[in-house]
Backbone as XML, in Angstrom:
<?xml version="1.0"?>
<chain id="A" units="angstrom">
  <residue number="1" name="UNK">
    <atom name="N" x="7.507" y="-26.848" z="13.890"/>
    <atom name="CA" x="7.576" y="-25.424" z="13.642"/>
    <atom name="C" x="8.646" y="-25.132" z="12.599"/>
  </residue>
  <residue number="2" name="UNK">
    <atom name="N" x="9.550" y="-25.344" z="12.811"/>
    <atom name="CA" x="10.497" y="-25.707" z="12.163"/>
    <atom name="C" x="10.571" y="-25.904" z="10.459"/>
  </residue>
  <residue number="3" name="UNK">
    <atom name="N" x="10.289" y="-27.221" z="10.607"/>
    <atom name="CA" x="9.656" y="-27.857" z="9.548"/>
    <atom name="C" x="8.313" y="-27.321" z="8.014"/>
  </residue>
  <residue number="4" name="UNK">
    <atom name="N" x="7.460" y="-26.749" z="9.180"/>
    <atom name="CA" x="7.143" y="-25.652" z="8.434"/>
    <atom name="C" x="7.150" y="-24.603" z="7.657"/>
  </residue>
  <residue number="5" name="UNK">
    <atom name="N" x="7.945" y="-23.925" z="8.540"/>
    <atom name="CA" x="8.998" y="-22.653" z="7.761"/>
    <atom name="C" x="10.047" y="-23.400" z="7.025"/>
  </residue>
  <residue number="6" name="UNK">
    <atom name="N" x="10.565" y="-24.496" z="7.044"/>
    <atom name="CA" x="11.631" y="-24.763" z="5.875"/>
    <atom name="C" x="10.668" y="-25.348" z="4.912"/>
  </residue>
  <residue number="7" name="UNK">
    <atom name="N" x="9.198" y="-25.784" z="5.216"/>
    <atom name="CA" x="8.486" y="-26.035" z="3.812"/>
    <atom name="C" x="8.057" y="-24.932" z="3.282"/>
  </residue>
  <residue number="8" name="UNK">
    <atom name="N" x="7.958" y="-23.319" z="3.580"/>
    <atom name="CA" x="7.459" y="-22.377" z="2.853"/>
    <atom name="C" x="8.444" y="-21.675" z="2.170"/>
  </residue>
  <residue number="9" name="UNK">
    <atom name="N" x="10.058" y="-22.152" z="2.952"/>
    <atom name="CA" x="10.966" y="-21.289" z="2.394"/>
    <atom name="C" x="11.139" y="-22.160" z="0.758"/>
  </residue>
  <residue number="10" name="UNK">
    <atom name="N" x="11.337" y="-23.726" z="0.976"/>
    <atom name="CA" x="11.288" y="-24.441" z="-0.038"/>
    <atom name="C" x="10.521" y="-23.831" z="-1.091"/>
  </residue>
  <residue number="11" name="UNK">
    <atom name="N" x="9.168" y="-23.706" z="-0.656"/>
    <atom name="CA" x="7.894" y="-23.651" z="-1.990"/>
    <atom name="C" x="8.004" y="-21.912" z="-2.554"/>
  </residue>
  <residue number="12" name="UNK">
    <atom name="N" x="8.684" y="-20.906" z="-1.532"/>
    <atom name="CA" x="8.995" y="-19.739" z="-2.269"/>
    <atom name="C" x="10.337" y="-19.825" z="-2.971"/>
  </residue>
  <residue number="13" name="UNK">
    <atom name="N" x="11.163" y="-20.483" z="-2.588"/>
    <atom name="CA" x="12.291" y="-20.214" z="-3.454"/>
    <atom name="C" x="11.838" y="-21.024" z="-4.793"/>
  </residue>
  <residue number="14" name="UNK">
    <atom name="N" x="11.523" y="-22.483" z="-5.073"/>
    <atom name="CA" x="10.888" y="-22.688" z="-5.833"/>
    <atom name="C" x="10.227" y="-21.328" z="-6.982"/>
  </residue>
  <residue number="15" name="UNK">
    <atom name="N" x="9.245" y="-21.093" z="-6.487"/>
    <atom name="CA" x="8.334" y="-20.061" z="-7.050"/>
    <atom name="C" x="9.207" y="-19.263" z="-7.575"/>
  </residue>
  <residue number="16" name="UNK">
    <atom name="N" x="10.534" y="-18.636" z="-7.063"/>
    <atom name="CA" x="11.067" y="-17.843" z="-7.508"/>
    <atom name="C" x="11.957" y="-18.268" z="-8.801"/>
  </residue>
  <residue number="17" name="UNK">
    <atom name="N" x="12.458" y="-19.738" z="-8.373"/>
    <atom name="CA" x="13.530" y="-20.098" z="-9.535"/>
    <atom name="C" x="12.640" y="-21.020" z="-10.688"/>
  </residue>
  <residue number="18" name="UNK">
    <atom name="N" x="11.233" y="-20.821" z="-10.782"/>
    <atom name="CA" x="10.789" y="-21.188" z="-11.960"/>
    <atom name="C" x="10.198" y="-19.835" z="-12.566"/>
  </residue>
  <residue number="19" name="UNK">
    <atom name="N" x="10.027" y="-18.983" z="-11.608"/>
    <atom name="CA" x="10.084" y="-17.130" z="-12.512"/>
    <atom name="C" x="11.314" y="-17.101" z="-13.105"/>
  </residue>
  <residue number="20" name="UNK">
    <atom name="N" x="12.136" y="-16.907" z="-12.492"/>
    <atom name="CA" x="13.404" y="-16.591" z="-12.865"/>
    <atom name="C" x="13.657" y="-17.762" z="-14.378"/>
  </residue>
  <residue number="21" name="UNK">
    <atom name="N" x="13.278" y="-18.869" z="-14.059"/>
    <atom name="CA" x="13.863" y="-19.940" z="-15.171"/>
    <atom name="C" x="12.651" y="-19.559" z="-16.774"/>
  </residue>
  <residue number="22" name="UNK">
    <atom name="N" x="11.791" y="-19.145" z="-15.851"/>
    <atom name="CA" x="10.392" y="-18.892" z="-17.001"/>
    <atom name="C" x="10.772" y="-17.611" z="-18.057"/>
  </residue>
  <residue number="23" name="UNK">
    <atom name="N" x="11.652" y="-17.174" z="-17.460"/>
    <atom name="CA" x="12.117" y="-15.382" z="-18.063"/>
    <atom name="C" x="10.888" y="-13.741" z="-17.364"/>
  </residue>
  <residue number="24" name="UNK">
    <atom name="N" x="10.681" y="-14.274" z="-16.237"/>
    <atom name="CA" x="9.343" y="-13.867" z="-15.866"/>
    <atom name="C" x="10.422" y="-12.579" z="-15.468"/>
  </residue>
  <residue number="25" name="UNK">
    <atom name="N" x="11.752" y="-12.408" z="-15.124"/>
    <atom name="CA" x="11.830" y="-11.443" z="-14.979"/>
    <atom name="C" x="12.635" y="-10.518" z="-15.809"/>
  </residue>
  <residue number="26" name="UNK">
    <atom name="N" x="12.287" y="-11.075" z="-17.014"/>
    <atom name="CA" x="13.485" y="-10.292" z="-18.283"/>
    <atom name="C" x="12.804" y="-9.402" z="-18.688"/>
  </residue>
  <residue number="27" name="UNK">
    <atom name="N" x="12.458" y="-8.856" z="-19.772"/>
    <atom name="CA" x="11.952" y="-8.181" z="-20.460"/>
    <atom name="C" x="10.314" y="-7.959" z="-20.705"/>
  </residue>
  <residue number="28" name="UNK">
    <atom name="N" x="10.169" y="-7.060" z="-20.809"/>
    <atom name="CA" x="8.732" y="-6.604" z="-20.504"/>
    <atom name="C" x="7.663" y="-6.956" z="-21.655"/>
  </residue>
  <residue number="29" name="UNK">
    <atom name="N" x="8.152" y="-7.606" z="-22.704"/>
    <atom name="CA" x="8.047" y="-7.910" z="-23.827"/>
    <atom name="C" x="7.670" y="-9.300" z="-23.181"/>
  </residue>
  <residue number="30" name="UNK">
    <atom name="N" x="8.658" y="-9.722" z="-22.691"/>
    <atom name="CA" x="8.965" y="-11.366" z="-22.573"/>
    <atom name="C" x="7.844" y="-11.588" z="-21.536"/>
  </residue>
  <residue number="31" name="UNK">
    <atom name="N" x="7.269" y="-10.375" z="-20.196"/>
    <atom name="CA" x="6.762" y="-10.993" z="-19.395"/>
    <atom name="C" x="5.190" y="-10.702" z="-19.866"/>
  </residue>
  <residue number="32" name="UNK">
    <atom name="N" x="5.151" y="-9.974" z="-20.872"/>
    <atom name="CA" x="3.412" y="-10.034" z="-21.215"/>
    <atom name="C" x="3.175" y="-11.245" z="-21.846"/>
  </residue>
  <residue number="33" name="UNK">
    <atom name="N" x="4.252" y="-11.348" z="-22.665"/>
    <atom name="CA" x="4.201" y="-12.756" z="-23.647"/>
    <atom name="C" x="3.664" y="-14.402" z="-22.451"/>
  </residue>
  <residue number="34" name="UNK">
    <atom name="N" x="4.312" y="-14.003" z="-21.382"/>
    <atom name="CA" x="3.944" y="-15.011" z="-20.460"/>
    <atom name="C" x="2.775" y="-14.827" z="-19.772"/>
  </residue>
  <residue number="35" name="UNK">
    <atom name="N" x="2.404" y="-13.263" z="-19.614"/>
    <atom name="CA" x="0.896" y="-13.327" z="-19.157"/>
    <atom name="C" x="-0.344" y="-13.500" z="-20.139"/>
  </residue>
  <residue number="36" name="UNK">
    <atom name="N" x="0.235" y="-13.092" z="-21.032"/>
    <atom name="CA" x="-1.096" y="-14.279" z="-22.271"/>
    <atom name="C" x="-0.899" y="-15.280" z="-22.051"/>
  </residue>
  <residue number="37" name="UNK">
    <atom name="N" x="0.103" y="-16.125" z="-22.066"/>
    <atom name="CA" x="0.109" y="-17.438" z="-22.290"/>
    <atom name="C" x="-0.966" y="-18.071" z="-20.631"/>
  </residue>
  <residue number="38" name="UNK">
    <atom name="N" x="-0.648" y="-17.430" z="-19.720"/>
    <atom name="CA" x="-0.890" y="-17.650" z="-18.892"/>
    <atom name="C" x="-2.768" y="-17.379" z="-18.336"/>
  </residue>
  <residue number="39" name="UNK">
    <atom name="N" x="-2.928" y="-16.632" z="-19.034"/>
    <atom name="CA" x="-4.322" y="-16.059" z="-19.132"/>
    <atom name="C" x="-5.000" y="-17.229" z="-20.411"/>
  </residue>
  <residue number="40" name="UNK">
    <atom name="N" x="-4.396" y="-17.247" z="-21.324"/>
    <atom name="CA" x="-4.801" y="-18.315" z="-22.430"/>
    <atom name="C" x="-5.167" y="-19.733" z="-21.561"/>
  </residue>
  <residue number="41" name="UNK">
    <atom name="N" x="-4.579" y="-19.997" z="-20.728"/>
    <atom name="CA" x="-4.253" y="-21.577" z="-19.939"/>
    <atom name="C" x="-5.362" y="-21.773" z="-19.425"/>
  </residue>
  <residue number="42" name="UNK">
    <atom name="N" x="-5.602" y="-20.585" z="-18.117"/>
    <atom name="CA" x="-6.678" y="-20.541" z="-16.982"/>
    <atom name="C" x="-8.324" y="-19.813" z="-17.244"/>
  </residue>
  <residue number="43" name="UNK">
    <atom name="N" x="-8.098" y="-19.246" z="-19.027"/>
    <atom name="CA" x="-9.648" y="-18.778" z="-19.203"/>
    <atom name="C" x="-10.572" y="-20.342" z="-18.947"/>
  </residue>
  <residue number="44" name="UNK">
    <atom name="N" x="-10.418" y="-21.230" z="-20.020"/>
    <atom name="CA" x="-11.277" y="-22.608" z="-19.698"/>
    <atom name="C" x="-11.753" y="-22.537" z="-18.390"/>
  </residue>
  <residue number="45" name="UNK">
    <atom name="N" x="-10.699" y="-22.883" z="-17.595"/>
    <atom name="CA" x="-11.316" y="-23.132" z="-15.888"/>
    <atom name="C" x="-11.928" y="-22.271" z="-15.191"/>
  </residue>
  <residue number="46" name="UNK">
    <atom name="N" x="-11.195" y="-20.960" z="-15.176"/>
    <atom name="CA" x="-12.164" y="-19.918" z="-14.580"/>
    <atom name="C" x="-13.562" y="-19.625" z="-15.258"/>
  </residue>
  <residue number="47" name="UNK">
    <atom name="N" x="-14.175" y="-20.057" z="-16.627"/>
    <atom name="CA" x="-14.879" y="-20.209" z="-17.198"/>
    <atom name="C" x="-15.685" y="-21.123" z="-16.384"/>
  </residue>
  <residue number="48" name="UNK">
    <atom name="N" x="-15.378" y="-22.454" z="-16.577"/>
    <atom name="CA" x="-16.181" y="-23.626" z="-15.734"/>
    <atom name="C" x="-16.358" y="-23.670" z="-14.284"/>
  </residue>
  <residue number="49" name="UNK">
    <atom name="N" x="-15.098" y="-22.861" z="-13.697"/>
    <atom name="CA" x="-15.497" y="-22.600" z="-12.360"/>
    <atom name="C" x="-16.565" y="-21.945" z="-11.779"/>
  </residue>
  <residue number="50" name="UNK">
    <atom name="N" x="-16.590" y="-20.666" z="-13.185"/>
    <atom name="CA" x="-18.253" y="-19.997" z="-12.842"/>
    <atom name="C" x="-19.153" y="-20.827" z="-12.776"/>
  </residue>
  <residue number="51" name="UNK">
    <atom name="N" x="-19.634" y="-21.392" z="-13.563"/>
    <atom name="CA" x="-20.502" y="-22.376" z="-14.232"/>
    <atom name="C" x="-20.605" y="-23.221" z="-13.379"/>
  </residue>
  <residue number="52" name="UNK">
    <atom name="N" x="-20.305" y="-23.518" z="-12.425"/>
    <atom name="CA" x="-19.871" y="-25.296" z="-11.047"/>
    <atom name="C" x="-20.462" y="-23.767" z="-9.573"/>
  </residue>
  <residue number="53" name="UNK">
    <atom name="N" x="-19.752" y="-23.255" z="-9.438"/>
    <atom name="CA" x="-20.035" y="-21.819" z="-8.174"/>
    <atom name="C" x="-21.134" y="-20.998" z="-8.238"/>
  </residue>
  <residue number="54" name="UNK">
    <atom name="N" x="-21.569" y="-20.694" z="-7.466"/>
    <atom name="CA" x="-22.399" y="-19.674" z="-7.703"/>
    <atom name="C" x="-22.080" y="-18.334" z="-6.758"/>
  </residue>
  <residue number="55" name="UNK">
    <atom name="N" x="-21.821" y="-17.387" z="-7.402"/>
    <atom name="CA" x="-21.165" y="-16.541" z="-6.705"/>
    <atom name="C" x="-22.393" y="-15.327" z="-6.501"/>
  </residue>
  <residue number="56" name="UNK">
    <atom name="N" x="-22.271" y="-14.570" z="-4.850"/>
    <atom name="CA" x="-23.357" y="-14.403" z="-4.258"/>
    <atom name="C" x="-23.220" y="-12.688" z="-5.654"/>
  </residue>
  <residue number="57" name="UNK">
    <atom name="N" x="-24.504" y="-11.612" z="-5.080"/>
    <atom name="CA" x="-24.366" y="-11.227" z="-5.970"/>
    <atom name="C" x="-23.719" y="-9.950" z="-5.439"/>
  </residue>
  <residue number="58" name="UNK">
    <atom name="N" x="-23.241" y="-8.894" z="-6.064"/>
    <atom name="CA" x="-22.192" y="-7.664" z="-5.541"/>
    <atom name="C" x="-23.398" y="-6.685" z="-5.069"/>
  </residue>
  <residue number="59" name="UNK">
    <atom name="N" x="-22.345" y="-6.032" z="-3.930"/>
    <atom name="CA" x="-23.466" y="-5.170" z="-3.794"/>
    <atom name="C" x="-23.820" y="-3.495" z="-4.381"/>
  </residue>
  <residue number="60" name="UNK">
    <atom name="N" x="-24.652" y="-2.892" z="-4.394"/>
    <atom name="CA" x="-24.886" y="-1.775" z="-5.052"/>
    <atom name="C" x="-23.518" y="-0.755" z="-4.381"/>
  </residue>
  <residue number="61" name="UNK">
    <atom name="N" x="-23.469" y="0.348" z="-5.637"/>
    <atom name="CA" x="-22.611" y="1.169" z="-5.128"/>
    <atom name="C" x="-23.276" y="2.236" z="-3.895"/>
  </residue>
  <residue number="62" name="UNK">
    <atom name="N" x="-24.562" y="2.458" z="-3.724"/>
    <atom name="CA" x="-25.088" y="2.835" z="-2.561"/>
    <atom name="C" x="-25.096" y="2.073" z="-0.985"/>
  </residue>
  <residue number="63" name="UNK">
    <atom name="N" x="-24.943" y="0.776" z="-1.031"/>
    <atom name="CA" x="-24.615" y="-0.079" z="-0.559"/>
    <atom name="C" x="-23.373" y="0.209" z="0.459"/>
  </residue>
  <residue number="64" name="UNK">
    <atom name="N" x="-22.508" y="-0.187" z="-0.858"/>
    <atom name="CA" x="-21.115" y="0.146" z="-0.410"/>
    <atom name="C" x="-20.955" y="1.660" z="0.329"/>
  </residue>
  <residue number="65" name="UNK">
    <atom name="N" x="-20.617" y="3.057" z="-0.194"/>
    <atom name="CA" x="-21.087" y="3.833" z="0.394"/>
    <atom name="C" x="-21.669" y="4.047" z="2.124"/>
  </residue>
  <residue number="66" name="UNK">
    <atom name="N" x="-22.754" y="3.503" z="2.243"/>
    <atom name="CA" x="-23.516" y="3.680" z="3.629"/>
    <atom name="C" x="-22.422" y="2.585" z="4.461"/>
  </residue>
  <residue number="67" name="UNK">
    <atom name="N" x="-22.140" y="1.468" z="4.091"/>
    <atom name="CA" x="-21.095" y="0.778" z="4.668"/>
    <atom name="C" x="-19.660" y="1.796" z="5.115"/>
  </residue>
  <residue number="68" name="UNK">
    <atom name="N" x="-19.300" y="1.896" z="4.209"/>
    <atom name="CA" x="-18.039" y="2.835" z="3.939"/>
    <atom name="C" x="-18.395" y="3.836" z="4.860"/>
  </residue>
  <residue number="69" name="UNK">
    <atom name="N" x="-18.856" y="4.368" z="4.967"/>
    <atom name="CA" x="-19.939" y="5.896" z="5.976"/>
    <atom name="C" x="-19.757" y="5.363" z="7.278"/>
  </residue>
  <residue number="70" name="UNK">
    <atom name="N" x="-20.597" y="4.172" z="7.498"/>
    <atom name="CA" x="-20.762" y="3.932" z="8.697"/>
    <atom name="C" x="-19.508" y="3.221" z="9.701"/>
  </residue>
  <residue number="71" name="UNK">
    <atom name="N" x="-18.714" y="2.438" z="8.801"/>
    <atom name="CA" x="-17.599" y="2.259" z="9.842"/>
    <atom name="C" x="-16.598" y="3.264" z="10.115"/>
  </residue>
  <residue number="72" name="UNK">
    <atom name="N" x="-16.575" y="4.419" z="8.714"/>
    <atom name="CA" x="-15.650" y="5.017" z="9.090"/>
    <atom name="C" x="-16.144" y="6.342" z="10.513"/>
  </residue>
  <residue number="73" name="UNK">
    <atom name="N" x="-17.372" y="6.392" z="10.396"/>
    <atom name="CA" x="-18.042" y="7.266" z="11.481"/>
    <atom name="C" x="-17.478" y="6.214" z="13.451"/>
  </residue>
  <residue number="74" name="UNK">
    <atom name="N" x="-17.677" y="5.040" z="13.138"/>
    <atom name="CA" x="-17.519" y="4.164" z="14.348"/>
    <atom name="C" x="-16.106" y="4.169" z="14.533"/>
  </residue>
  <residue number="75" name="UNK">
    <atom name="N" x="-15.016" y="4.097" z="13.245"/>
    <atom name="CA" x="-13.869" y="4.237" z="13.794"/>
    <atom name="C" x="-13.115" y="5.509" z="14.391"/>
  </residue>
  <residue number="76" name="UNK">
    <atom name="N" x="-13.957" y="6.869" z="13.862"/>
    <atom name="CA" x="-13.794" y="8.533" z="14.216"/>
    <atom name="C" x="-14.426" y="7.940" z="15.949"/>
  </residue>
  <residue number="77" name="UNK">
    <atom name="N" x="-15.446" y="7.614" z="16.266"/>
    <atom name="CA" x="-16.238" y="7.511" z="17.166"/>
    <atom name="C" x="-15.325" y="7.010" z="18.636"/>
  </residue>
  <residue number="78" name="UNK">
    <atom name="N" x="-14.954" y="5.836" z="17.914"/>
    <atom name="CA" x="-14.018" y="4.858" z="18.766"/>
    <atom name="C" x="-12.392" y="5.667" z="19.079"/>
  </residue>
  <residue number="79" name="UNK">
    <atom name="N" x="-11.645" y="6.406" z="17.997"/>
    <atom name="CA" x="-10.922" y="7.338" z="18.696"/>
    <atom name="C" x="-11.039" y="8.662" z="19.535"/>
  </residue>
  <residue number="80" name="UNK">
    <atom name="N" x="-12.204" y="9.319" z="19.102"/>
    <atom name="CA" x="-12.370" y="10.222" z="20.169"/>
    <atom name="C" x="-12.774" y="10.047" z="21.399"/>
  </residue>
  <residue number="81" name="UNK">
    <atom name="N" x="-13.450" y="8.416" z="21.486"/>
    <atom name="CA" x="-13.593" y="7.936" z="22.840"/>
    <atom name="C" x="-12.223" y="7.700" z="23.364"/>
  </residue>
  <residue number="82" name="UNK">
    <atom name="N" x="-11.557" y="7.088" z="22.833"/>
    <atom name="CA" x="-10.136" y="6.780" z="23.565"/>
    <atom name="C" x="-9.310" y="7.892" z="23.924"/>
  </residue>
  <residue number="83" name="UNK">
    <atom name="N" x="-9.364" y="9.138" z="23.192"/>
    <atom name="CA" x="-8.904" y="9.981" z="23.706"/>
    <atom name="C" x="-9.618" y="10.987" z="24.793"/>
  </residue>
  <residue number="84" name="UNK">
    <atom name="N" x="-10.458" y="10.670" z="24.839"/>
    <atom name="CA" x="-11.223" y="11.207" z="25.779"/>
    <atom name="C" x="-11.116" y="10.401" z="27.133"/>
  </residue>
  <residue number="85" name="UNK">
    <atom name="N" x="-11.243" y="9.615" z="27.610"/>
    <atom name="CA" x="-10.559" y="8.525" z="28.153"/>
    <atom name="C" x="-8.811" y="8.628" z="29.008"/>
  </residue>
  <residue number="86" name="UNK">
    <atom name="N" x="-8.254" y="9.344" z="27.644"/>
    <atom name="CA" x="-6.695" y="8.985" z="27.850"/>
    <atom name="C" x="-6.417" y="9.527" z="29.084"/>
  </residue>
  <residue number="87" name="UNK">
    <atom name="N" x="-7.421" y="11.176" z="29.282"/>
    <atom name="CA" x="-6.123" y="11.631" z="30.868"/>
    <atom name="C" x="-6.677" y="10.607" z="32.250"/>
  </residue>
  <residue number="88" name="UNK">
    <atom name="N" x="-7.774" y="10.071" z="32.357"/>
    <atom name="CA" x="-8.380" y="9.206" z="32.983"/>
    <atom name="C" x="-7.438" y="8.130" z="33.238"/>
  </residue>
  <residue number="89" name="UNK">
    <atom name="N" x="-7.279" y="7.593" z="32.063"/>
    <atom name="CA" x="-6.639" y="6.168" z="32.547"/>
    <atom name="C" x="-5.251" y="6.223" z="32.553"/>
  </residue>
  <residue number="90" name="UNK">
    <atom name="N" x="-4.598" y="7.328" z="31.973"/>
    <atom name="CA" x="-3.210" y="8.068" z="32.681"/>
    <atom name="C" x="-3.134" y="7.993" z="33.994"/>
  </residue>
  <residue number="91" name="UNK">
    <atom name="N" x="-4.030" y="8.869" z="34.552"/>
    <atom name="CA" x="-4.177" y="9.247" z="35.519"/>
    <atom name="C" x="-3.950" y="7.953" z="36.427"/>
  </residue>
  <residue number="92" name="UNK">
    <atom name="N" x="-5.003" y="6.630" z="36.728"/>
    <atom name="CA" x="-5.119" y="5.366" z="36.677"/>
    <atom name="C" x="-3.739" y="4.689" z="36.563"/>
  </residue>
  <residue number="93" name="UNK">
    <atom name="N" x="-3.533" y="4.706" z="35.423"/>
    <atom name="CA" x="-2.161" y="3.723" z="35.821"/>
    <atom name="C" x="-0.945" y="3.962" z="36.059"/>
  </residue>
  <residue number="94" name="UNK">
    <atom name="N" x="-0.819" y="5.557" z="36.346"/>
    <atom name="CA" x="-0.036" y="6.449" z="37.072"/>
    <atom name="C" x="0.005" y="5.810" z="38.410"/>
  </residue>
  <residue number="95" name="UNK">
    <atom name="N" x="-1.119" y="5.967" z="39.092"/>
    <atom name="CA" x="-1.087" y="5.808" z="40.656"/>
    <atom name="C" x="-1.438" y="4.145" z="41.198"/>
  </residue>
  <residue number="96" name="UNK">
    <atom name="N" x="-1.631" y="3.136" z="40.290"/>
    <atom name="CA" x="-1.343" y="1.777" z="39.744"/>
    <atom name="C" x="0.228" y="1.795" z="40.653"/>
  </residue>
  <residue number="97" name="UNK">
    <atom name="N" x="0.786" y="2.481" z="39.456"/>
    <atom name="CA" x="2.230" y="2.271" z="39.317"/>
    <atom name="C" x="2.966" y="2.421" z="40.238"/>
  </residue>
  <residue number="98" name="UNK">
    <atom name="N" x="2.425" y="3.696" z="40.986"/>
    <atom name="CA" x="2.934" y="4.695" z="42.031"/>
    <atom name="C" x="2.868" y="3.808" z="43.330"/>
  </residue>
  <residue number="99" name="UNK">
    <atom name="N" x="1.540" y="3.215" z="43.520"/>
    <atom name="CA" x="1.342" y="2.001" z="44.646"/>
    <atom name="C" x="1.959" y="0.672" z="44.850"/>
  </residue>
  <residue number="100" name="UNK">
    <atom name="N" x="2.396" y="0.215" z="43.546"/>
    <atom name="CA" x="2.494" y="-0.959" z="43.076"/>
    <atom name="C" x="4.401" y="-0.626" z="43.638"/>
  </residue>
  <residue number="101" name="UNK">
    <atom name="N" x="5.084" y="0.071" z="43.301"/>
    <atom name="CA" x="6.301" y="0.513" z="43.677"/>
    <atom name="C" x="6.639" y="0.794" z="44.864"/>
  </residue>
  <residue number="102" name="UNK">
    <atom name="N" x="5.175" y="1.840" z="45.783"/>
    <atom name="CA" x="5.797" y="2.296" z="46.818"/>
    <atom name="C" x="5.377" y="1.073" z="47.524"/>
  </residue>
  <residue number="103" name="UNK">
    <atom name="N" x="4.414" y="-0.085" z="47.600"/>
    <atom name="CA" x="3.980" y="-0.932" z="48.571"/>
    <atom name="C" x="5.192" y="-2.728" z="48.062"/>
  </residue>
  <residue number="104" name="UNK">
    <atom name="N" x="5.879" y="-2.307" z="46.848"/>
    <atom name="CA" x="6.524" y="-3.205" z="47.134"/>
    <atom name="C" x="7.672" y="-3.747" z="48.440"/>
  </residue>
  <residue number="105" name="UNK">
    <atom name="N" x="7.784" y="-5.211" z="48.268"/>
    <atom name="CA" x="8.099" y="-5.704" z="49.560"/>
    <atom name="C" x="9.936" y="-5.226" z="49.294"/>
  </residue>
  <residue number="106" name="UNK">
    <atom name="N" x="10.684" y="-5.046" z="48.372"/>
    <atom name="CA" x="12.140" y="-4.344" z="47.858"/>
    <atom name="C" x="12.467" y="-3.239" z="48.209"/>
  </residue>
  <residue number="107" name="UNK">
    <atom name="N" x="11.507" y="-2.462" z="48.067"/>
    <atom name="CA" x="11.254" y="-0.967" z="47.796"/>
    <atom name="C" x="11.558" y="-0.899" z="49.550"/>
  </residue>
  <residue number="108" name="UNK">
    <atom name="N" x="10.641" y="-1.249" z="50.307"/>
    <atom name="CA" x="9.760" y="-1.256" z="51.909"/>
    <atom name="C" x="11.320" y="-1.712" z="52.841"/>
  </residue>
  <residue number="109" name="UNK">
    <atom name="N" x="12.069" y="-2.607" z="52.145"/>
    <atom name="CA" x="13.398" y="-2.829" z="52.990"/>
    <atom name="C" x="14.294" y="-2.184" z="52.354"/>
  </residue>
  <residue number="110" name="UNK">
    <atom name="N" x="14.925" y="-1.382" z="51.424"/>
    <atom name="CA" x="15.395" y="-0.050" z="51.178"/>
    <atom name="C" x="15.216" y="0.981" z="51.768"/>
  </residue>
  <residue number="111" name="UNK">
    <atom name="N" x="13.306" y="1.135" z="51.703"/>
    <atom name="CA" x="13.433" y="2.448" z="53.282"/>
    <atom name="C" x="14.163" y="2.232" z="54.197"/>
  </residue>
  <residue number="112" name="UNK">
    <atom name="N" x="13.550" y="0.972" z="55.168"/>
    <atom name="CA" x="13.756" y="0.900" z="56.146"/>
    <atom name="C" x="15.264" y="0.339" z="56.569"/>
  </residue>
  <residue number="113" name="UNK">
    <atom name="N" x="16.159" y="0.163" z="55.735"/>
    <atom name="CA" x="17.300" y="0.688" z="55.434"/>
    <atom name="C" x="18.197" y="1.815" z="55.676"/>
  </residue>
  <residue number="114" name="UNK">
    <atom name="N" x="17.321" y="2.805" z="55.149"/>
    <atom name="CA" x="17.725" y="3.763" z="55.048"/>
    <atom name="C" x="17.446" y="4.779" z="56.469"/>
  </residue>
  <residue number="115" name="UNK">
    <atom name="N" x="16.758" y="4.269" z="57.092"/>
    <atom name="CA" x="15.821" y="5.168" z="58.450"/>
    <atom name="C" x="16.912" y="5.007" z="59.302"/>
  </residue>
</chain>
């Protein structure tokens, strides 16, 4: 576990001190200059990567939409159930609680303590 987290802290500080060493965080000048260069590097591959993948195809913006529609209707759906619900299971783990306290075996020799 351990070990782990000191390999991610490793590979971010890394990351950070070859930004930092790259000039990635100087000048705004300096850091476009590095995102061409950097875009110049990876067009080839992301090029050939298309070309090797086949990537499924997007879906229509009507598509999206009725998606978009429909979960957000199930997630409206799913909170007004829960609140509808809420004085119910208030109610519920109110008297849970209420039993669970008064029938404890602590509680029961405190009364009878007290009698």
């Amino acid at each position: 576990m351990a070990t782990k987290f000191l390999i991610k802290c490793g590979i971010a500080g890394g990351l950070v001190y070859q930004s930092i060493d790259q000039g990635l965080w100087g000048s705004s000048a300096r850091t476009a200059e590095i995102h061409n260069k950097i875009t110049d590097l990876l067009e080839p591959v992301c090029k050939e990567v298309k070309q090797r993948v086949e990537l499924p195809e997007l879906p229509t913006s009507g598509e999206i939409s009725f998606i978009a529609t429909h979960y957000w209707n199930v997630g409206v759906k799913a909170t007004f159930g829960f609140l509808k619900e809420l004085p119910r299971n208030t109610m519920r783990l109110g008297c849970k609680s209420y039993n669970y306290i008064v029938n404890h075996p602590e509680v029961k020799k405190l009364q009878e303590g007290t009698e």
